[in-house]
C-alpha positions as CSV (number, residue, x, y, z in Angstrom):
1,X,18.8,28.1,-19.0
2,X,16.0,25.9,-18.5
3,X,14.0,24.5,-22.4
4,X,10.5,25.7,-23.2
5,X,9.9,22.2,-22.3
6,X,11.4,22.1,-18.4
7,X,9.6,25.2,-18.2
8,X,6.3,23.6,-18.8
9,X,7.2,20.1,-16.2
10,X,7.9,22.4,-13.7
11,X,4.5,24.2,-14.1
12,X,2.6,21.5,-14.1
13,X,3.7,20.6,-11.1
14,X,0.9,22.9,-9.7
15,X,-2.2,22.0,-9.7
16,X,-3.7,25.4,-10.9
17,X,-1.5,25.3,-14.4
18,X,-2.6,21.3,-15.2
19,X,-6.2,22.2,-14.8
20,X,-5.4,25.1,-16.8
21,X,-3.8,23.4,-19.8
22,X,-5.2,20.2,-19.1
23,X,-1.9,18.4,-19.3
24,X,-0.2,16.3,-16.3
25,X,3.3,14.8,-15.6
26,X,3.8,11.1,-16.4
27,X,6.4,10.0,-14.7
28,X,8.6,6.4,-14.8
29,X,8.2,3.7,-17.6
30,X,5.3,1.9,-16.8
31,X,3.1,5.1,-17.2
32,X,4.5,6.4,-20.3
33,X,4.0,3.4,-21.6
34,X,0.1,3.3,-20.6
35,X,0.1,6.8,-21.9
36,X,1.3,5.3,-25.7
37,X,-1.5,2.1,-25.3
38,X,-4.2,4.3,-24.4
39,X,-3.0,6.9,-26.9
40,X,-3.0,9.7,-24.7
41,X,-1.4,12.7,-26.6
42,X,2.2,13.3,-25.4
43,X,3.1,16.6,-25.9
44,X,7.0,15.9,-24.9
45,X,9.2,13.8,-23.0
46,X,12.4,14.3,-21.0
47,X,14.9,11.3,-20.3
48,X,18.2,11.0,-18.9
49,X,21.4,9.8,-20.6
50,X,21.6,6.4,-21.3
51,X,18.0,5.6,-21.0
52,X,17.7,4.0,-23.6
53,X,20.5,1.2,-23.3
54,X,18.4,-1.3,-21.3
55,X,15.9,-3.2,-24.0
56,X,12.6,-2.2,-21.8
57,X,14.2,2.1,-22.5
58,X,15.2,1.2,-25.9
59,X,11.7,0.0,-27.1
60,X,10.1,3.2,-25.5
61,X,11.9,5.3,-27.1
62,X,11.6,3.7,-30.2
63,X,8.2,3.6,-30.1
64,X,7.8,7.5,-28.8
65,X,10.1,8.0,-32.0
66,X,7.4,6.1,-34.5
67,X,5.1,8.5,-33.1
68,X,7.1,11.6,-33.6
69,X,7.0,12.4,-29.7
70,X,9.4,15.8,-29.0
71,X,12.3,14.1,-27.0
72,X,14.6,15.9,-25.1
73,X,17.8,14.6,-23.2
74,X,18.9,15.9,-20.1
75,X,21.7,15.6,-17.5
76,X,20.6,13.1,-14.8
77,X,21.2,16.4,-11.9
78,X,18.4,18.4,-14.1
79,X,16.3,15.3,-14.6
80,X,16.2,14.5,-10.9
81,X,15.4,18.5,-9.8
82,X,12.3,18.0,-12.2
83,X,11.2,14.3,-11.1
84,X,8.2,14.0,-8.4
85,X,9.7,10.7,-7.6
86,X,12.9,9.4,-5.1
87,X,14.4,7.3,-7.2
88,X,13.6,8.7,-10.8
89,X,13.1,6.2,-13.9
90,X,14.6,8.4,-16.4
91,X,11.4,9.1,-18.1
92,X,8.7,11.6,-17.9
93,X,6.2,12.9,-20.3
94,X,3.9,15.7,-20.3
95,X,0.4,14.6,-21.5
96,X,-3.0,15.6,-22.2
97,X,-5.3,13.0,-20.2
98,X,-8.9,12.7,-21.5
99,X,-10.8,15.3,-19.4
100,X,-14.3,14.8,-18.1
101,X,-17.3,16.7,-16.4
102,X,-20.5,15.3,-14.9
103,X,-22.4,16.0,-18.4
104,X,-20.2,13.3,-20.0
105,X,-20.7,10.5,-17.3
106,X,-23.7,7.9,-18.2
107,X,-24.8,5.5,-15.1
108,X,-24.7,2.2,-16.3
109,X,-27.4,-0.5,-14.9
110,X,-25.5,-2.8,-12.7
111,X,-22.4,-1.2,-12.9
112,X,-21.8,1.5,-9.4
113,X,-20.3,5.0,-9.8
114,X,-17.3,5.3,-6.8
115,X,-17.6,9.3,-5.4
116,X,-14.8,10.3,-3.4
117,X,-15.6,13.3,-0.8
118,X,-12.5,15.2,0.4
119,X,-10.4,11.7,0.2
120,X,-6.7,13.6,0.4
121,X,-4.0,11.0,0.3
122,X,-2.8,10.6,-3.4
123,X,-2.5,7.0,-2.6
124,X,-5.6,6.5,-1.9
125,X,-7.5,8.2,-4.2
126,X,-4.8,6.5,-7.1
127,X,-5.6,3.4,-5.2
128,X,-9.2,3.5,-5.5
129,X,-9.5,4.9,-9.3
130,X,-8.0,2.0,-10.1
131,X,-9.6,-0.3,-8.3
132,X,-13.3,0.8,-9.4
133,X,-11.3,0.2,-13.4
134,X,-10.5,-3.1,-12.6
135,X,-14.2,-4.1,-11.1
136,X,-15.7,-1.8,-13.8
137,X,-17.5,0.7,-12.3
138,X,-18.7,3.3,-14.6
139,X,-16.6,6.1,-13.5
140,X,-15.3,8.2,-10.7
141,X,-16.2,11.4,-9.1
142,X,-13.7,13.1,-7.0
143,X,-15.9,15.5,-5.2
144,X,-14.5,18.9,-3.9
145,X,-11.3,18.7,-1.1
146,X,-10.3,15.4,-3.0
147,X,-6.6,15.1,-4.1
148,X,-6.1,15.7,-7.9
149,X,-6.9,12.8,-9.4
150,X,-4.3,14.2,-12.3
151,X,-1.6,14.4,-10.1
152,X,1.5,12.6,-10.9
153,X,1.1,10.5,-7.9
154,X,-2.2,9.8,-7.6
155,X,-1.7,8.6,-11.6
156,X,1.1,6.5,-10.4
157,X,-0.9,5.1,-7.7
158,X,-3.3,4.1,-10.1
159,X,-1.4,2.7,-12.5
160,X,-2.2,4.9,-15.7
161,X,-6.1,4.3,-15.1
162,X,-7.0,7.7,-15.0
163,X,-6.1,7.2,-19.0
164,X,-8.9,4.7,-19.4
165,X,-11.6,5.2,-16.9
166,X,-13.6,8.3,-16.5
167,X,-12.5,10.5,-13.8
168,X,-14.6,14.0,-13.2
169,X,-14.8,16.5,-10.8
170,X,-17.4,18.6,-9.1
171,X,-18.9,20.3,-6.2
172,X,-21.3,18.5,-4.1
173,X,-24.4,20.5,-5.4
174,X,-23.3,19.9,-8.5
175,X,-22.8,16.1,-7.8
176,X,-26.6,16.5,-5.9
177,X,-28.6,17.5,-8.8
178,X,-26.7,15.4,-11.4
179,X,-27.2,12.3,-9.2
180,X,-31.4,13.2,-8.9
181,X,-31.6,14.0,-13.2
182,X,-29.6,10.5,-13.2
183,X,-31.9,8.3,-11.2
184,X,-28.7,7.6,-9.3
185,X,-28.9,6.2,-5.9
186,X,-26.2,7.3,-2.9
187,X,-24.9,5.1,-0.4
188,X,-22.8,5.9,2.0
189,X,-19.6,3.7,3.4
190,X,-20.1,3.7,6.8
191,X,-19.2,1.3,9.5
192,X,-21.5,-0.8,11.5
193,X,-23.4,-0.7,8.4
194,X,-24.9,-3.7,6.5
195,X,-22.8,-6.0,3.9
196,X,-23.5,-4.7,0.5
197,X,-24.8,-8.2,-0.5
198,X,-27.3,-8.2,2.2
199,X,-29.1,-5.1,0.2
200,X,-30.7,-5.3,-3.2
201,X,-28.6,-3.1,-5.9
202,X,-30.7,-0.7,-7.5
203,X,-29.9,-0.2,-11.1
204,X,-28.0,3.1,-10.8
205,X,-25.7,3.7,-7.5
206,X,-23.1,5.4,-6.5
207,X,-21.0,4.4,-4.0
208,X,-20.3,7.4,-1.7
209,X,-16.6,7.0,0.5
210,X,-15.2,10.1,2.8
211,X,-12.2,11.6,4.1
212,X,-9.9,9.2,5.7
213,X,-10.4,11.1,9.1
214,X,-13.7,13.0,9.0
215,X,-15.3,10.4,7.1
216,X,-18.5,11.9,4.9
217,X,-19.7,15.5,5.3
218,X,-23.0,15.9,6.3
219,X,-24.9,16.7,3.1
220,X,-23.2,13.6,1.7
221,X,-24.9,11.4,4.8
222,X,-28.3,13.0,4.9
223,X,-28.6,12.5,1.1
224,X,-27.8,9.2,1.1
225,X,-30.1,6.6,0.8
226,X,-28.7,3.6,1.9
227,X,-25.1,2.5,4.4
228,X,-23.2,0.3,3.2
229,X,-20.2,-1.0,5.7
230,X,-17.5,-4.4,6.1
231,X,-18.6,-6.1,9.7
232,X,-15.0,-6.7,10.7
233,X,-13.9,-8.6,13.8
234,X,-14.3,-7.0,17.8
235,X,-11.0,-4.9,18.3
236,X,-9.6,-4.5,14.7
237,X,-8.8,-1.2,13.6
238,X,-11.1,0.6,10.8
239,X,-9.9,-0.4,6.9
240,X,-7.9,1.9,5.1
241,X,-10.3,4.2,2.8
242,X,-9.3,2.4,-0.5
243,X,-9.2,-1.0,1.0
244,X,-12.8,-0.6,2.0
245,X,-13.8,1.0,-1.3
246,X,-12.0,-2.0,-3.1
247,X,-14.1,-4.4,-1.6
248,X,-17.7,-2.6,-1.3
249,X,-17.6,-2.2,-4.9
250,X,-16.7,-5.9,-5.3
């Protein structure tokens, strides 16, 4: 029979029961270990037998020990019916991930907001979170339609940064108004559009990117005050959505 603890992995595997609890799945060494440096509360953690016999396993577990983390051991067949992953680490933690709403974001001067509209690969939105934390935007918005950005693969995609940066969600009327009580300035990613450095940066902007096919709905373009775009070369194929974010926030 399954432990209180399985129980609650295999519920969070839904998207409806992590915002609900406002826990995720941490799956694989390198985030469980981002979890513990950004002190993210861990709430439990399963591992396999003989985790802990490579120095890398034996650390982590030591370390979730000095913490007095719940640790439970189970059989590699359980472990891998559980795991999101193909080729499971060993390791996953449930977690409570800081959680953030519009009210708590503040635009910083000089530093752009990223908005994702109904971006739906995992990858990508992953990709991009952690690519507006590494050229310090000031957060991330994943507007309605967008995949959750709590999801254990969007946080393996980005690396654990979802533990760091702020990440909220919201409608776009929501996203609208807060943006005009901001003094926040959309542009869209478009192509054929201008390079970024060819425009002045206001003080407050927020970086607007679409869906990988549809691209931006229409709200999101008519609102926006500027296009933004990467003049690429006659006959190459459009950017990937996160490759394009990556370097118009640059």
């Amino acid at each position: 029979m399954p432990s209180q603890l399985q129980t609650v992995v295999r519920n969070l595997q839904q998207r409806r029961s992590r915002r609900r609890r406002g826990r995720t799945l941490a799956e694989g060494v390198r985030l469980v270990e981002e979890a513990l440096a950004a002190r993210v509360p861990i709430v439990g953690v399963l591992v396999t037998p003989g985790f802990g016999d490579s120095p890398r396993g034996a650390a982590l577990l030591g370390e979730l020990a000095r913490r007095a983390v719940p640790l439970e051991e189970v059989p590699a067949r359980t472990f891998a019916a559980l795991a999101d992953t193909e080729t499971p680490q060993g390791v996953l933690a449930v977690v409570e991930p800081p959680r953030w709403t519009l009210a708590d974001l503040r635009p910083l001067r000089a530093a752009p907001l990223l908005v994702l509209d109904a971006v739906q690969d995992p990858g990508n939105v992953g990709t991009m979170i952690r690519t507006a934390f590494s050229l310090g935007a000031a957060a991330t918005i994943a507007l309605d339609g967008t995949a959750d950005p709590r999801s254990a693969k969007v946080l393996r995609a980005a690396m654990g940064a979802p533990f760091r940066h702020q990440v909220a969600e919201a409608d776009w009327a929501g996203f609208a108004a807060w943006s005009a009580g901001q003094g926040v300035e959309t542009g869209a990613a478009a192509q054929d559009a201008p390079r970024p450095e060819a425009l002045a940066r206001p003080d407050r902007v927020a970086l607007m990117v679409g869906n990988e096919g549809a691209g931006l709905r229409a709200e999101a373009l008519s609102a926006a005050v500027r296009r933004v775009g990467v003049p690429m070369r006659a006959g190459a194929e459009s950017l990937n959505a996160a490759v394009a974010a990556g370097i118009l926030l640059d």
